[in-house]
N, C-alpha and C positions, 0 to 999 in steps of 0.2 A: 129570589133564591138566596140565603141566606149562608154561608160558607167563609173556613176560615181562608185569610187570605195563599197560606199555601194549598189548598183544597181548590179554590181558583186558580192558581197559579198551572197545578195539575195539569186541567182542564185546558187552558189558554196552550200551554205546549202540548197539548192530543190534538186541537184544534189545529194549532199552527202546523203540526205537523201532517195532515189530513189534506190542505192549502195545500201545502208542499207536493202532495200528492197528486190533486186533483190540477196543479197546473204541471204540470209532467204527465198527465193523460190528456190535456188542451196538446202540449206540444207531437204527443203519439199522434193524436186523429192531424194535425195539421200540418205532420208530416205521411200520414196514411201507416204508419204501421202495421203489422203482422197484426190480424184479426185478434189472434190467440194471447198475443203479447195487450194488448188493449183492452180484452175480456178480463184477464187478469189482473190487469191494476185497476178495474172499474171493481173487482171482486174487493182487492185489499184497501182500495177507498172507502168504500160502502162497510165493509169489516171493522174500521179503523174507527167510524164515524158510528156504527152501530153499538159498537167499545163504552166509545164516548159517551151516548144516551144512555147505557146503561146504566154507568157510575154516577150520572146526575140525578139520574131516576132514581137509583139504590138510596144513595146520600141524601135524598131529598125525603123520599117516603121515609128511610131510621128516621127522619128527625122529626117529621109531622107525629111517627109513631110516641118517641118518645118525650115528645111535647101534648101530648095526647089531642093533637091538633085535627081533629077529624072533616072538619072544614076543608081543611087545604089538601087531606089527603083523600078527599073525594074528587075537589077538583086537579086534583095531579089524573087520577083513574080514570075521570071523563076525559082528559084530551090527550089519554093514549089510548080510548077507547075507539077513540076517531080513527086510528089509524091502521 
């Protein structure tokens, strides 16, 4: 994946920030939390991190697109096909 280095940069703080998240739902379940309150940040982690594939996805296919790179944006389509 090919990006400039603040397009990385983005990325790594969506990232970090998602960690941030997903260990703050470690501490809910292992302190037993409110069901409701746990369903919730499993919601805004999962949101946060779906965010995230987006913009790589997006950033990644414009560029295959306008490199006229059709190689690489076939296989970007098969391994979201998979999912």
């Amino acid at each position: 994946m090919e990006q400039t280095t603040g397009q990385a940069q983005d990325v790594i703080v969506r990232l970090k920030k998602v960690s941030g998240q997903v260990d703050g739902l470690i501490k809910m379940l292992e302190r037993e939390d409110e069901c409701m309150r746990i369903i919730t940040q499993f919601q805004a982690v999962k949101a946060a991190l779906d965010s995230t594939f987006s913009l790589i996805l997006h950033r990644n296919l414009r560029e295959c697109v306008s490199r006229d790179n059709t190689e690489s944006m076939e296989r970007i389509l098969k391994l979201i096909s998979k999912q």
